[in-house]
N, C-alpha and C positions, 0 to 999 in steps of 0.2 A: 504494500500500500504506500502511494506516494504522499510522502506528509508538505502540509502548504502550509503560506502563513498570508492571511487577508484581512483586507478591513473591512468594518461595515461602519458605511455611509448612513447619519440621519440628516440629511441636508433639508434644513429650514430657510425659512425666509418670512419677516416679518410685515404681516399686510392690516395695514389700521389696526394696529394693537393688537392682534390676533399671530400666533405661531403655526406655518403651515407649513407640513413636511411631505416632503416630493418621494411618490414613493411610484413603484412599475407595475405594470401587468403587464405579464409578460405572457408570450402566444400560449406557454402549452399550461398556460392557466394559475402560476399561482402569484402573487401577490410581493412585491421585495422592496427595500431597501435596497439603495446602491452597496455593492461589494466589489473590491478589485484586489490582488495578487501583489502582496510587496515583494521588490524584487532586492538589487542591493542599494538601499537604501533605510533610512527611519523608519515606523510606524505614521508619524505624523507626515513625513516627507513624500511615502505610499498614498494616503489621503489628500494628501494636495496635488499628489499629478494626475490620482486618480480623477479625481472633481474636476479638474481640466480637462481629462481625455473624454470625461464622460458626459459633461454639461458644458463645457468650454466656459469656465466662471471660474474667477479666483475666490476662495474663502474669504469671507471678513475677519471670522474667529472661527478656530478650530478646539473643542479641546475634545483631549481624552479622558475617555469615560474610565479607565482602567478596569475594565472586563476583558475576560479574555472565557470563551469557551471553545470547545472541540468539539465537532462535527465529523463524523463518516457520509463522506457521500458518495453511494455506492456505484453510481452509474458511473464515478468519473475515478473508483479506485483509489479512493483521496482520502485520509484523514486530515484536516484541514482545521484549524488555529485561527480562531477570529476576535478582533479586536474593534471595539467600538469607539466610534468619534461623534461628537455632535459636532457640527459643520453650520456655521449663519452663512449665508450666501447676499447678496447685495437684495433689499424689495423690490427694487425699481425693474431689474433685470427678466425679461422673459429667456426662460430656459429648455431647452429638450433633448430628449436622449440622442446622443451622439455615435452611439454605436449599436444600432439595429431600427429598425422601428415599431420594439414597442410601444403601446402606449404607457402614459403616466399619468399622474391626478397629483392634487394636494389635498391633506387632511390633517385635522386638527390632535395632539396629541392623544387625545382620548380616542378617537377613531384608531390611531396605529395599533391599539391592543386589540382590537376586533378583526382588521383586515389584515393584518402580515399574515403570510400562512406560516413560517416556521416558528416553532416556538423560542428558536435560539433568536431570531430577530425580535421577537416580542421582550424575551428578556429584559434588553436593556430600558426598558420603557418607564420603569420606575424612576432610574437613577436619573434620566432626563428629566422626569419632572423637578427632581429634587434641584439641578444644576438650573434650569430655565426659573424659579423662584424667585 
C-alpha cells in the first residue's frame, strides 16, 4: 500500500457577514472539500499551491487546524495522511474549479456537517467553528 500525505482544503470566503465554504460535487457523486498531495514541500506550502492550482486565488489567511487523520483508500491502494487547513480566500473574488469540471456550491458551516460525504472531512468541522469565533 502506497502511503500519501495530503491536505484538506476548507476554503471560505466571507459574504455580508456570513462564512461560506466552497465545497465539490463531484461526477461519481459524493460531496468534498478540496484535497491535494504535498509533495516536497511544507504542509502549509502544499495548501497554498494547492488553492492556486485549484481555484487560481491566493489565501488571505491560512491556518492549520492541526488534525491529522489516516485514511485507506482502497480503489487507489493508498493509505493516505490528511491534514486540515482552514483557508479565507478574498469575498470579492469569483472562483471555480480549475481542474475538471465538476460542479461546486457554497455553504454555510452548519450545512458542511450534513453534506460532506466522508466522515474524515466532517471531522474537522468542530475545531472550525471553534477557530472562526
Amino acid at each position: 500500500m502506497k502511503k500519501v500525505i495530503k491536505v484538506l482544503m476548507y476554503v471560505y470566503r466571507d459574504r455580508n457577514g456570513k462564512k461560506e465554504f466552497f465545497v465539490l460535487h463531484r461526477k461519481k457523486g459524493d460531496v468534498v472539500v478540496l484535497t491535494g498531495h504535498v509533495e516536497e514541500e511544507t504542509l502549509e506550502q502544499a495548501a497554498e499551491r494547492e488553492l492556486e492550482e485549484e481555484l487560481g486565488v491566493k489565501a488571505e489567511k491560512i491556518v492549520n487546524l492541526n488534525t491529522k487523520v489516516q485514511v485507506e483508500i482502497k480503489e487507489n491502494n493508498e493509505l493516505s495522511t490528511e491534514h486540515a487547513f482552514l483557508i479565507e480566500i478574498p469575498s470579492g473574488k469569483e472562483v471555480h474549479f480549475l481542474e475538471g469540471d465538476e460542479k461546486h456550491a457554497w455553504y454555510s458551516i452548519e450545512e458542511l456537517s450534513k453534506i460532506l460525504t466522508y466522515p474524515n472531512q466532517r471531522e474537522p468541522i468542530t475545531k472550525i467553528k471553534e477557530v472562526l469565533r
